[in-house]
C-alpha positions as CSV (number, residue, x, y, z in Angstrom):
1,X,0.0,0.0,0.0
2,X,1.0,3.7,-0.9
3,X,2.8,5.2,2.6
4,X,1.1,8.6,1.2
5,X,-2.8,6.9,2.0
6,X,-4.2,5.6,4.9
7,X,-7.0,3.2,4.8
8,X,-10.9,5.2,4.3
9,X,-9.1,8.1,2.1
10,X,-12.2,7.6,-0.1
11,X,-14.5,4.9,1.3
12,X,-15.4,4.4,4.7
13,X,-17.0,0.6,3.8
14,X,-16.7,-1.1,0.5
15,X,-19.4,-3.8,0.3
16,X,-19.0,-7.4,-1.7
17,X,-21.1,-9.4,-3.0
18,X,-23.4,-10.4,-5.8
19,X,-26.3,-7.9,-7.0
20,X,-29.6,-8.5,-8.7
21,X,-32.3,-7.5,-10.2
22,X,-35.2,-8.3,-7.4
23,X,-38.7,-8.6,-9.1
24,X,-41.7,-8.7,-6.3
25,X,-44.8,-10.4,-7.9
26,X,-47.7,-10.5,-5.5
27,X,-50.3,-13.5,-5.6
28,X,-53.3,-13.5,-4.5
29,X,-54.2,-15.8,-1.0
30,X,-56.9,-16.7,-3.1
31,X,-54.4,-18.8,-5.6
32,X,-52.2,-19.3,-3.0
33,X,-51.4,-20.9,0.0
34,X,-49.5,-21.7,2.8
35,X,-49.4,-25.1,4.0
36,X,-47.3,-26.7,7.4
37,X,-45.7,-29.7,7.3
38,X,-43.2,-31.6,9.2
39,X,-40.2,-29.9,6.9
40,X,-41.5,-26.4,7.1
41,X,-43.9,-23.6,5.6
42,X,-44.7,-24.7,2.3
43,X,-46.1,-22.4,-0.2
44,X,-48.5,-23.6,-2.3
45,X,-50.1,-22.8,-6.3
46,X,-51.9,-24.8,-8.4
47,X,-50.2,-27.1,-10.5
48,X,-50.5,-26.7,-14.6
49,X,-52.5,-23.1,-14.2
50,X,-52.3,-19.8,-15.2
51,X,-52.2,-17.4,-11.8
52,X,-52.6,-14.1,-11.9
53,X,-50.5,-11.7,-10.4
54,X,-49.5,-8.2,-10.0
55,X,-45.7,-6.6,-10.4
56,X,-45.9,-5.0,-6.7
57,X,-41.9,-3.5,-7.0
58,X,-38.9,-4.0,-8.4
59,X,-35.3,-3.3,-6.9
60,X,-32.7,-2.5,-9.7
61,X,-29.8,-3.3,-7.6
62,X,-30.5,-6.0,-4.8
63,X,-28.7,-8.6,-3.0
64,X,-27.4,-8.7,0.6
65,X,-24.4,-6.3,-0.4
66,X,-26.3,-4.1,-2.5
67,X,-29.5,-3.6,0.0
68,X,-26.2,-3.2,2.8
69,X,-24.7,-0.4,0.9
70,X,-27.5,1.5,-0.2
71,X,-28.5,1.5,3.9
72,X,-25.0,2.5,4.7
73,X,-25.3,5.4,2.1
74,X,-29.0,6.4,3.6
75,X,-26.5,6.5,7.2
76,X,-24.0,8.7,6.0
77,X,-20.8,6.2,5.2
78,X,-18.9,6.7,2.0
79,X,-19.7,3.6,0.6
80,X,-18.6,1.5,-2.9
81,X,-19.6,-2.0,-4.3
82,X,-17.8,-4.7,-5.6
83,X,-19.7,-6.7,-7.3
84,X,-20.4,-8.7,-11.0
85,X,-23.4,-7.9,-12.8
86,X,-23.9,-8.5,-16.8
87,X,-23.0,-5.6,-19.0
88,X,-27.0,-5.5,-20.1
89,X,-29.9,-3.3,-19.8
90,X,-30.5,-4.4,-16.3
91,X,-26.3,-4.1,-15.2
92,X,-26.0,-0.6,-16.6
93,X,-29.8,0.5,-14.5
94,X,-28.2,-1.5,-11.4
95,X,-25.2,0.8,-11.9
96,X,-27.4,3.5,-12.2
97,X,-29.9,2.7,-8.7
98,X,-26.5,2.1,-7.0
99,X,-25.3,6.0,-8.1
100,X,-28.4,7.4,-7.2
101,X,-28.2,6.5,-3.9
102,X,-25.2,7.8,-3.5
103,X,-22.9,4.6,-4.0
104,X,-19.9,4.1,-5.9
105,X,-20.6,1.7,-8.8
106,X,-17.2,2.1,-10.1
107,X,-15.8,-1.3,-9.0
108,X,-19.3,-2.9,-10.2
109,X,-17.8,-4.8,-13.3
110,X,-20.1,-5.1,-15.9
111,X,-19.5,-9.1,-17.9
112,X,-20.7,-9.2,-21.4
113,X,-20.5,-12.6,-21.2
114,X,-23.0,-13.1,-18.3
115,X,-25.9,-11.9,-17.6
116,X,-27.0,-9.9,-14.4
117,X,-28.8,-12.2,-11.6
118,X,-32.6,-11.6,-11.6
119,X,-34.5,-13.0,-8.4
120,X,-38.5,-13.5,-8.3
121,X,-39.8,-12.7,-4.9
122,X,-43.7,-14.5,-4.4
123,X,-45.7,-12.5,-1.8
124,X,-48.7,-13.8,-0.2
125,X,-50.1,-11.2,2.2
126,X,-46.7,-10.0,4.0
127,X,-44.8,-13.5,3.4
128,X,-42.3,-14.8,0.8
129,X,-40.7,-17.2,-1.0
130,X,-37.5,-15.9,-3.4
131,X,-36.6,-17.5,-6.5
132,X,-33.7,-17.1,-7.0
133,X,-31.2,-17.8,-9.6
134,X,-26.9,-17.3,-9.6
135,X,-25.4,-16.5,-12.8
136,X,-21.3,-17.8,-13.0
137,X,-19.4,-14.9,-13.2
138,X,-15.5,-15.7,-13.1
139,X,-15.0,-13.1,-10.5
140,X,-11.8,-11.6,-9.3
141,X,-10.8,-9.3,-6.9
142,X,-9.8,-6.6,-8.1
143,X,-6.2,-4.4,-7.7
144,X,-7.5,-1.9,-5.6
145,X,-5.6,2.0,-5.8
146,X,-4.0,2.8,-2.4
147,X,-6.8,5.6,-2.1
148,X,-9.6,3.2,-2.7
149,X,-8.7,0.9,0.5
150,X,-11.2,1.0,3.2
151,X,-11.9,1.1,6.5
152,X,-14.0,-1.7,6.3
153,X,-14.9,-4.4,4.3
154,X,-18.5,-5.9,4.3
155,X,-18.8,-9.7,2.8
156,X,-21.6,-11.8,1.9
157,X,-23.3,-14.0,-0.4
158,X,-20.8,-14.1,-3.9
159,X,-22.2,-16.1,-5.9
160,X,-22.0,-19.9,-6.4
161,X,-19.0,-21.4,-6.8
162,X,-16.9,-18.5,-6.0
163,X,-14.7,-20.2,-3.7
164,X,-11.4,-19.3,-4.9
165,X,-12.9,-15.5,-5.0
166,X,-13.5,-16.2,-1.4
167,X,-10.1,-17.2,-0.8
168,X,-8.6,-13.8,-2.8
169,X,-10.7,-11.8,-0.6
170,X,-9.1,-13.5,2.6
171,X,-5.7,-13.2,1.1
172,X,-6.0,-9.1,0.5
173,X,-7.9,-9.2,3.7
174,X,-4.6,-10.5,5.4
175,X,-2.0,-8.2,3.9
176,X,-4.8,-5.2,4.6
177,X,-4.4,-6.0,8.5
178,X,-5.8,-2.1,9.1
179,X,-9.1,-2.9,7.5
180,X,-11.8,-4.4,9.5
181,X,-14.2,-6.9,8.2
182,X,-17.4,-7.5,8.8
183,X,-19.0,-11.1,7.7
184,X,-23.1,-11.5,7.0
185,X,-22.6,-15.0,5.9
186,X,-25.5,-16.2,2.6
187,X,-27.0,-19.1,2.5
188,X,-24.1,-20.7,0.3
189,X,-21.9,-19.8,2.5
190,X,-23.2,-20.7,5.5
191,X,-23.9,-24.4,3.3
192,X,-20.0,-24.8,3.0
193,X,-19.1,-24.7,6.7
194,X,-17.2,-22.8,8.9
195,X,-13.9,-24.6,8.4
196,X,-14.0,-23.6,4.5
197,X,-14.4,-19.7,5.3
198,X,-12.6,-20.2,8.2
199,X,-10.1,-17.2,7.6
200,X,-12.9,-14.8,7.3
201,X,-14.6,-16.3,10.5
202,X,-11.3,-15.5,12.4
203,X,-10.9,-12.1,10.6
204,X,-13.7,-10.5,11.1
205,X,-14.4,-8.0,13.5
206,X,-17.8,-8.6,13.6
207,X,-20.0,-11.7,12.4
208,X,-23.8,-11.0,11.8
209,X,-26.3,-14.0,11.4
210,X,-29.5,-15.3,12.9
211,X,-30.2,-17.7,15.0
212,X,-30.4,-20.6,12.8
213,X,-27.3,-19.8,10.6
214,X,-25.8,-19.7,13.9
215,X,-26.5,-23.2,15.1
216,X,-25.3,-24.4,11.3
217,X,-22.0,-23.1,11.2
218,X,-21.3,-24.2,15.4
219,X,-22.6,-27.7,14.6
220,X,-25.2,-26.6,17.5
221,X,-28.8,-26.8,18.4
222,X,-31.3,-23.3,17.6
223,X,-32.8,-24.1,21.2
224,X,-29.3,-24.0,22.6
225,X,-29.0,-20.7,24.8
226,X,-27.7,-17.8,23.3
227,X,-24.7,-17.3,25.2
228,X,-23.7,-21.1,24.5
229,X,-24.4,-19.8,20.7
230,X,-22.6,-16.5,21.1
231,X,-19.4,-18.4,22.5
232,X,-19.7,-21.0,20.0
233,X,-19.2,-18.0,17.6
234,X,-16.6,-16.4,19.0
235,X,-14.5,-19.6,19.3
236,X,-14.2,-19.6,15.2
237,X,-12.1,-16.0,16.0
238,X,-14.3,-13.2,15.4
239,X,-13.8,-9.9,18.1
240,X,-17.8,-9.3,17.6
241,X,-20.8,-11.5,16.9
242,X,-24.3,-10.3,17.0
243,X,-27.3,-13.0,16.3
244,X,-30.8,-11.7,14.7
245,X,-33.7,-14.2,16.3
246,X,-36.6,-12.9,14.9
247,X,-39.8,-11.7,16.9
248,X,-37.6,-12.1,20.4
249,X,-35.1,-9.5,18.9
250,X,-31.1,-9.6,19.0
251,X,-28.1,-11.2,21.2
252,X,-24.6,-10.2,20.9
253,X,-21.0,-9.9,22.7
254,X,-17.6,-8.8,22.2
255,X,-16.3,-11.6,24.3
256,X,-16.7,-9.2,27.2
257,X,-19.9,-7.7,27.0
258,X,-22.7,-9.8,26.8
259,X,-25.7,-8.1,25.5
260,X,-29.4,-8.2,23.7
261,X,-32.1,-5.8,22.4
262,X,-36.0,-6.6,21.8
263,X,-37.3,-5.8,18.2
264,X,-38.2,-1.8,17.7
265,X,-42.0,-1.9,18.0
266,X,-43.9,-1.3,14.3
267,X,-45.6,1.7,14.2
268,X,-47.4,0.9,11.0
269,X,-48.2,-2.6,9.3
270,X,-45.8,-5.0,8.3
271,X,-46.0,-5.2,4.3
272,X,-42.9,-7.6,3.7
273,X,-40.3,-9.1,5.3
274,X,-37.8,-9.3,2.6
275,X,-34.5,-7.5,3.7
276,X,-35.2,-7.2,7.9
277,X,-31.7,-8.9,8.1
278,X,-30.2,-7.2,5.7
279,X,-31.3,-3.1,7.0
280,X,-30.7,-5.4,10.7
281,X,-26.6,-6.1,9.6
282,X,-26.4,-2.3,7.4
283,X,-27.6,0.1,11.0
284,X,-25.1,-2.1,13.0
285,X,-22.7,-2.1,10.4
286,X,-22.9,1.7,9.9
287,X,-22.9,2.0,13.9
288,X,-19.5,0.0,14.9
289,X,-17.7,1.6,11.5
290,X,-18.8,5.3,13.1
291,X,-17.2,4.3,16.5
292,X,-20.3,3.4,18.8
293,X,-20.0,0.5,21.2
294,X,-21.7,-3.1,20.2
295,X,-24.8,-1.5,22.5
296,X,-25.2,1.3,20.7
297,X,-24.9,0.0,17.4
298,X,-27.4,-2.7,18.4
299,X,-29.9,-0.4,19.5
300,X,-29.7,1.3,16.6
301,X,-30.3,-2.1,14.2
302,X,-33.6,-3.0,14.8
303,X,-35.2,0.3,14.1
304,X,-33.9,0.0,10.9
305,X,-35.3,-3.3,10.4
306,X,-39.0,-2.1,11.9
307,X,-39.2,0.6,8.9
308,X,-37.9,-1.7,6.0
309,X,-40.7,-4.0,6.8
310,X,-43.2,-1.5,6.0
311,X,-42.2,-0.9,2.3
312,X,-42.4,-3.7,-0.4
313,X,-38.7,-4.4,-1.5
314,X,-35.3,-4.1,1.0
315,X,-34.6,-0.9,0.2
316,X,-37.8,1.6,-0.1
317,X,-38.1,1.6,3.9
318,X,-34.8,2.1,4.7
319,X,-33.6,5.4,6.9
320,X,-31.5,7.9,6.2
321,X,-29.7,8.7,9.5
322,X,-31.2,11.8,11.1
323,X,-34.9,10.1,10.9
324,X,-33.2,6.7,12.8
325,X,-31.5,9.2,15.4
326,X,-35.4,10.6,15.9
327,X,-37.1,7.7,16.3
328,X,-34.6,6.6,18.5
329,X,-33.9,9.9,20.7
330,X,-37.9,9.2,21.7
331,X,-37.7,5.3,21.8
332,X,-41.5,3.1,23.0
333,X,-41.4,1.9,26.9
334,X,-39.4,-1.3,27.2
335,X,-37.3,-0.4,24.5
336,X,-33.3,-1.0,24.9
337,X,-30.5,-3.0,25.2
338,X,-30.0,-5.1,28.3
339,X,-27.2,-7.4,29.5
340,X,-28.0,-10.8,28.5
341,X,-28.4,-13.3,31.4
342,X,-25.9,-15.9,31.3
């Protein structure tokens, strides 16, 4: 690295992952339904039928790095993506719905050989189920300019088979020991393990997940208690790990500190789910990478969450700061972080 530049000369987080185009098509509970059986929710449409059903949004640049940045950007970081998308129509209009919320698309590389991802999002009432699709980009990481280093690095889902791209980002991440990481494991990821990513694991300085994820990577049970699951966490060698469980809220520590937060109560109806985790991981993000403690931050996450919920997509709900800091400065009874029995 140039000795002239220090690490966040132009970025304060650089996110990585994949982006999409995230269609939201709304059915009917009428032609739809939701059934429960002994492996889960299933969703449920006639076979061999036409149903009918209306284009409720559509999110030009989504993903869990995408719908991270664009919250960081609302929350006042300097923010970039790395990412792949195609060089098509709906690349270039990512590129574009990144810029106009104020992130840096520049390290977005646009393959004409591949096109850009495009997930279908099924809403019945305020439920989903995402179809979703990963193109194969051949993805590298890229040379980055001694000015373009950042203070912190946010990783998720990249893709299917991107292991060796995996591997590059943990190789830049340890010769860039001054940048911090933080890790929001995807679903592929969390698939391979713990011991495949384990260099991320033990770099990051803060792991974000829910409950579930959790218990996968440990090899542990959901209904194990959360400190047992926080510990279990930290032994893989992160500094931070907060855990997202749903209706009960948040758990997190340092290794110190052990700490957890209820959900932010709605003050309006809940219209879809799709990106809680994501505006969850972006406020706490934002929080740590500002200098707050892990209490602070976390008190901070959920409100983020309540008001992404209340828009269709993972990004119309999403605050810009000075309306979090509001709804926060006046917070409902009841509402705050606690320490976390043990």
């Amino acid at each position: 690295m140039d000795r002239d530049h220090t690490v966040g000369d132009r970025f304060d987080l650089l996110c990585v992952g994949d982006v999409a185009v995230d269609v939201y098509l709304t059915v009917s509970d009428h032609d739809a339904g939701v059934e429960d059986d002994p492996a889960g929710r299933r969703l449920v449409l006639p076979f061999g039928a036409k149903v009918a059903c209306d284009v409720t949004a559509t999110v030009a640049a989504g993903g869990n790095s995408a719908n991270v940045a664009v919250a960081c950007a609302r929350l006042g970081l300097r923010v970039g993506l790395v990412a792949y998308a195609g060089d098509d129509p709906a690349g270039r209009d990512a590129v574009d719905a990144l810029h106009a919320e104020g992130v840096d698309g520049s390290l977005v590389r646009l393959d004409p050989r591949v096109p850009t991802n495009r997930n279908f999002v099924l809403r019945v009432d305020h439920e989903r189920t995402i179809l979703v699709h990963h193109e194969q980009h051949e993805c590298q990481w890229p040379v980055l300019d001694a000015s373009d280093v950042p203070s912190w690095l946010f990783v998720s889902s990249v893709g299917r088979d991107a292991h060796e791209y995996e591997d590059q980002i943990a190789d830049w991440l340890e010769q860039t020991p001054r940048v911090s990481l933080a890790f929001e494991p995807g679903t592929l990821q969390i698939a391979r393990g713990a011991a495949a990513l384990a260099r991320l694991y033990r770099r990051a300085a803060l792991v974000v997940c829910n409950r579930e994820e959790a218990a996968t990577v440990t090899g542990s049970s959901a209904g194990d208690p959360p400190p047992v699951l926080l510990d279990r966490m930290l032994e893989l060698g992160p500094e931070r790990v907060v855990v997202t469980d749903g209706s009960a809220g948040a758990f997190g520590t340092d290794g110190v500190d052990y700490v957890e937060v209820p959900v932010f109560p709605d003050d309006a109806p809940v219209l879809d789910r799709t990106g809680a985790g994501d505006a969850f991981a972006a406020a706490l993000v934002a929080g740590i990478a500002s200098g707050l403690s892990l209490g602070e931050a976390m008190a901070r996450a959920p409100v983020n969450s309540m008001r992404v919920v209340q828009q269709v997509g993972t990004q119309a709900g999403l605050l810009h700061r000075d309306v979090l800091e509001a709804l926060l400065a006046d917070p409902p009874p009841g509402y705050g972080v606690r320490p976390l029995r043990r």
